[in-house]
C-alpha positions as CSV (number, residue, x, y, z in Angstrom):
1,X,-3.6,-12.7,5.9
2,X,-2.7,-16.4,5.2
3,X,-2.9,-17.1,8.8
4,X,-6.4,-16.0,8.4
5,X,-7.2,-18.2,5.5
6,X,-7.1,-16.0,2.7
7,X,-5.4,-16.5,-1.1
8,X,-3.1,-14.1,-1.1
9,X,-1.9,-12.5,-4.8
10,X,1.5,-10.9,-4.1
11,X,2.7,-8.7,-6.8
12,X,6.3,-7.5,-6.9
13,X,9.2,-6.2,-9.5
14,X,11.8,-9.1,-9.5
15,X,10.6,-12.7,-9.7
16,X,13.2,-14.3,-7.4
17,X,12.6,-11.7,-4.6
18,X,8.6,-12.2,-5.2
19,X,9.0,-15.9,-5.4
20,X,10.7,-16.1,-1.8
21,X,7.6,-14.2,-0.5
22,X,4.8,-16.8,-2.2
23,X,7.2,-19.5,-0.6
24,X,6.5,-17.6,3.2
25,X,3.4,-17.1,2.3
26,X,2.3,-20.7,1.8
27,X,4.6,-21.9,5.2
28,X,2.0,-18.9,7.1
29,X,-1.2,-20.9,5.3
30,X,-2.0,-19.9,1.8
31,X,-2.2,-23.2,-0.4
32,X,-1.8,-21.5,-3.7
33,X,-0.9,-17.5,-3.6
34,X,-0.5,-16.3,-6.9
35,X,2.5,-14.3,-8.6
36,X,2.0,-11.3,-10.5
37,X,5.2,-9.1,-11.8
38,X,5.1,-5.1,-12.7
39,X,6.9,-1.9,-12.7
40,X,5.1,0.4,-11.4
41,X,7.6,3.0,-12.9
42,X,6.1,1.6,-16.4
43,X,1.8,2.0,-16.1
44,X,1.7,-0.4,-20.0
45,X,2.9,-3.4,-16.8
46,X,0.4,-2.5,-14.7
47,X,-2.1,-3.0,-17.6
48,X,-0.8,-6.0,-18.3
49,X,-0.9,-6.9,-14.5
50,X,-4.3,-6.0,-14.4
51,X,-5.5,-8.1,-17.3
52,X,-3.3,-11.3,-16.5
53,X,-5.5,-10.8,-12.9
54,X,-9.0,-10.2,-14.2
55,X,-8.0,-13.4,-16.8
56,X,-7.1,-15.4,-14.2
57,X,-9.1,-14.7,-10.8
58,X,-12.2,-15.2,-10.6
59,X,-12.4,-13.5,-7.2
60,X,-10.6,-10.5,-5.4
61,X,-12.0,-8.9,-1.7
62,X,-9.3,-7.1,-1.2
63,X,-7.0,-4.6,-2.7
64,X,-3.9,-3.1,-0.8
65,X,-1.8,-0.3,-2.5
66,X,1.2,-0.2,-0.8
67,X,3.9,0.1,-2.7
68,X,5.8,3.4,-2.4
69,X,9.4,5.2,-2.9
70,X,10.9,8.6,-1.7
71,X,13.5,9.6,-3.5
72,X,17.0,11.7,-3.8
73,X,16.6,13.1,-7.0
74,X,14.3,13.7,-9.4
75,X,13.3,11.2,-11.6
76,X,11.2,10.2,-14.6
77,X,9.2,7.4,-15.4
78,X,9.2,4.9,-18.5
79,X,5.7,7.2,-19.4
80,X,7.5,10.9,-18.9
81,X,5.9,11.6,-15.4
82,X,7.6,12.4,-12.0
83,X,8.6,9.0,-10.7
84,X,7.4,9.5,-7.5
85,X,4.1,10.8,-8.2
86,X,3.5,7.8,-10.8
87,X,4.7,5.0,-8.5
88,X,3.0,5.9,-5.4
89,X,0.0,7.3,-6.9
90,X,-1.0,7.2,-10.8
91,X,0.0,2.8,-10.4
92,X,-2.6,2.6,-7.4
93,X,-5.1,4.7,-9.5
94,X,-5.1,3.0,-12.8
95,X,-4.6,-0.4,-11.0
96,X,-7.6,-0.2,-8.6
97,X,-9.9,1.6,-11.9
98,X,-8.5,-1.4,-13.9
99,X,-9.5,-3.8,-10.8
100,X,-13.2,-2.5,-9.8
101,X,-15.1,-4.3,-11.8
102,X,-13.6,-7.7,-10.3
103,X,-14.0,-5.9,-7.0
104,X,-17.9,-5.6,-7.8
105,X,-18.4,-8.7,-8.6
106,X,-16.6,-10.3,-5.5
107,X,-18.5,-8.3,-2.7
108,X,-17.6,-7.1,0.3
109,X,-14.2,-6.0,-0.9
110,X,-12.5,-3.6,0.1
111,X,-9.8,-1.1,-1.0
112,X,-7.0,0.1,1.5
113,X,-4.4,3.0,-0.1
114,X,-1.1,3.3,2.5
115,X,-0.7,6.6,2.2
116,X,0.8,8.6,5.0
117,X,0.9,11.4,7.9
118,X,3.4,13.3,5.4
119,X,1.1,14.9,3.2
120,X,1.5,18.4,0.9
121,X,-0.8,20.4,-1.2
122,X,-0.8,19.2,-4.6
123,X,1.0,21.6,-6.8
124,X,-1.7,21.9,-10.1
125,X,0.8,24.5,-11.5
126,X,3.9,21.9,-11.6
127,X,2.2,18.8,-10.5
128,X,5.3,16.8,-12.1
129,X,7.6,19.0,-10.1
130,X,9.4,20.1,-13.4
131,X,10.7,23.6,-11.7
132,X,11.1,23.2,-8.4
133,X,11.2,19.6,-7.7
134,X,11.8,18.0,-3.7
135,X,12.2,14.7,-2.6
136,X,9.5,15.4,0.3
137,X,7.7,17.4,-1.6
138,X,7.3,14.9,-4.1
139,X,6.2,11.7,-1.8
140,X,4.0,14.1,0.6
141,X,1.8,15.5,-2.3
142,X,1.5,11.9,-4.1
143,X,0.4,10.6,-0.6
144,X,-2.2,12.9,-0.1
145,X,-2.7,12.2,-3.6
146,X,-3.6,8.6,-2.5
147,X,-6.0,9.8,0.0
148,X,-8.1,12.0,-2.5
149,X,-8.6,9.2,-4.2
150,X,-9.7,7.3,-1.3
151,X,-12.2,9.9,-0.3
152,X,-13.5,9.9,-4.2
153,X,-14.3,6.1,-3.9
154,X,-15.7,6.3,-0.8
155,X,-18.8,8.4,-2.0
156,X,-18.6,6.7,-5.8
157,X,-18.5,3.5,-4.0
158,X,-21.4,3.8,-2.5
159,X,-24.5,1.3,-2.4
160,X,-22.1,-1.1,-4.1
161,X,-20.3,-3.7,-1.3
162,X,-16.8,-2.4,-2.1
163,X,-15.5,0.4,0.0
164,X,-12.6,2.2,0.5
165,X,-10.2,3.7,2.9
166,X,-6.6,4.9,3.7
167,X,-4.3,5.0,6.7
168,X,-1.0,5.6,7.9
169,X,-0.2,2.7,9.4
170,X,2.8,3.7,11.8
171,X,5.6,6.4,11.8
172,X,9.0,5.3,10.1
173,X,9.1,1.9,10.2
174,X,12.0,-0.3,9.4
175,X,11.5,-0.4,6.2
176,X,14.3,-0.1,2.8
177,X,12.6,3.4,2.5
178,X,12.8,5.0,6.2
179,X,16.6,2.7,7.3
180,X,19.6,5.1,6.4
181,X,17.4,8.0,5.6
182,X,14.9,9.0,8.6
183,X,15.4,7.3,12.4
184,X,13.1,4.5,13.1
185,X,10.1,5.0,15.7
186,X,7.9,2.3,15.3
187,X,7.9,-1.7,14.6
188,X,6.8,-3.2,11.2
189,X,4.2,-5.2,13.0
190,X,2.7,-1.9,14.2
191,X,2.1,-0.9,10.9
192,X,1.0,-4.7,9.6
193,X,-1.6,-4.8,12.6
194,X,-3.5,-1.6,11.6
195,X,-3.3,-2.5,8.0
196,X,-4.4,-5.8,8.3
197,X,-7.6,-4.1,10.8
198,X,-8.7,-2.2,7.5
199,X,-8.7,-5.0,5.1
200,X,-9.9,-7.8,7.5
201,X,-11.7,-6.1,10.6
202,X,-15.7,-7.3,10.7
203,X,-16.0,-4.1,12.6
204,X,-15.3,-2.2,9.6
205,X,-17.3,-3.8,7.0
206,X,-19.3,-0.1,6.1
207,X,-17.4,2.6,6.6
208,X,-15.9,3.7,3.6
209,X,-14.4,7.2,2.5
210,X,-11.7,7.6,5.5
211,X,-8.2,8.1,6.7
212,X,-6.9,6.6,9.4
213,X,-4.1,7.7,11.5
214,X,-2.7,4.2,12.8
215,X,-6.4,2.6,14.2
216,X,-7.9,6.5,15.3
217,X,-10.2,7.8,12.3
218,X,-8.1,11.0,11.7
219,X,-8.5,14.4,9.6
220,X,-6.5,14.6,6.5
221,X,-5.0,17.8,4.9
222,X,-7.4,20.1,4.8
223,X,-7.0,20.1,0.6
224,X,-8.8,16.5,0.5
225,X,-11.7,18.2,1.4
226,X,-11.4,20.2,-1.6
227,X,-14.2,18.5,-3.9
228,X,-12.9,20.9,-6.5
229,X,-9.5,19.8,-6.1
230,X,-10.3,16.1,-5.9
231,X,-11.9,16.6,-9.4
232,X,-9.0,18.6,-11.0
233,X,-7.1,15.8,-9.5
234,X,-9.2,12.8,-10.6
235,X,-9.5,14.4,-14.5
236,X,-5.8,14.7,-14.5
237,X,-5.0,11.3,-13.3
């Protein structure tokens, strides 16, 4: 994204290890990228993210929820809620709500969630995965989690410049998530490419509401076509 002239705002947990990116991403281009620092195991950070950003930029086209964690064992956030299910999905959520107005007023934006093939049915009866919690379980439900809410801003979205989409950008990369845990099948520059096609593709300046299997418009499970589970899912979150 610096090689293509953007201002890239990197956010990130530690300050060293998010100070060493800024420092690539001004050798790749970007004159002054911007730090910003949260858990997204604790949502009061991603307030304050979200207000140190709106304070300080007066312009943001595009948003990219990425971060993401599979984990071992169960886990609970700073706020009480399954770890997984808040860090991969609830921080994306309240960060993008947070975010939209700054959105509108910088069109075209856009909004790309990296979700993931490895989606579940998302259990309303244990949602935090309180009796019968699994590791899989857990990530595949908060990815497809990510992808309701993509198909939600897609048709709320509508009329208004921003838009909003989701892919999986390539299976198991080498990434700290997949390496020891899953074999690797595909490169991280696979997975950058089609990324980088959703946020930055002229092509793609309307369509809005979609998942994306790598660059191939791609069904979803079949639950994301559930409008009354999107809205028993948006009223919870």
């Amino acid at each position: 994204l610096a090689q293509r002239g953007a201002t890239v705002l990197v956010h990130g947990r530690n300050r060293a290890r998010g100070e060493a990116v800024l420092a690539e991403v001004k050798a790749a281009g970007c004159q002054d990228p911007r730090l910003y620092l949260a858990d997204f195991g604790v949502l009061a950070d991603i307030r304050d993210m979200a207000d140190a950003i709106l304070d300080s930029e007066h312009q943001l086209n595009g948003l990219v929820n990425n971060a993401g964690i599979i984990q071992d064992q169960r886990q609970e956030s700073a706020d009480g809620h399954e770890l997984t299910f808040q860090v991969n999905y609830l921080a994306g959520f309240l960060l993008t709500h947070r975010l939209l107005p700054l959105l509108k007023r910088s069109v075209p934006s856009r909004i790309v969630n990296v979700a993931s093939a490895g989606q579940a049915p998302i259990a309303f009866d244990d949602i935090m995965l309180e009796r019968r919690w699994d590791g899989w379980q857990a990530y595949c439900q908060s990815k497809l989690a990510q992808i309701m809410m993509t198909f939600d801003h897609g048709e709320e979205l509508t009329g208004t410049g921003v838009t909003a989409n989701a892919l999986h950008p390539a299976t198991l990369m080498p990434t700290k998530m997949v390496v020891g845990r899953f074999g690797v099948q595909s490169t991280l520059e696979e997975g950058v490419r089609n990324t980088v096609r959703l946020i930055a593709d002229p092509a793609l300046a309307d369509v809005s509401g979609r998942y994306f299997n790598r660059d191939q418009e791609a069904q979803a499970h079949r639950q994301a076509y559930d409008v009354a589970a999107r809205a028993r899912l948006g009223e919870l979150s």
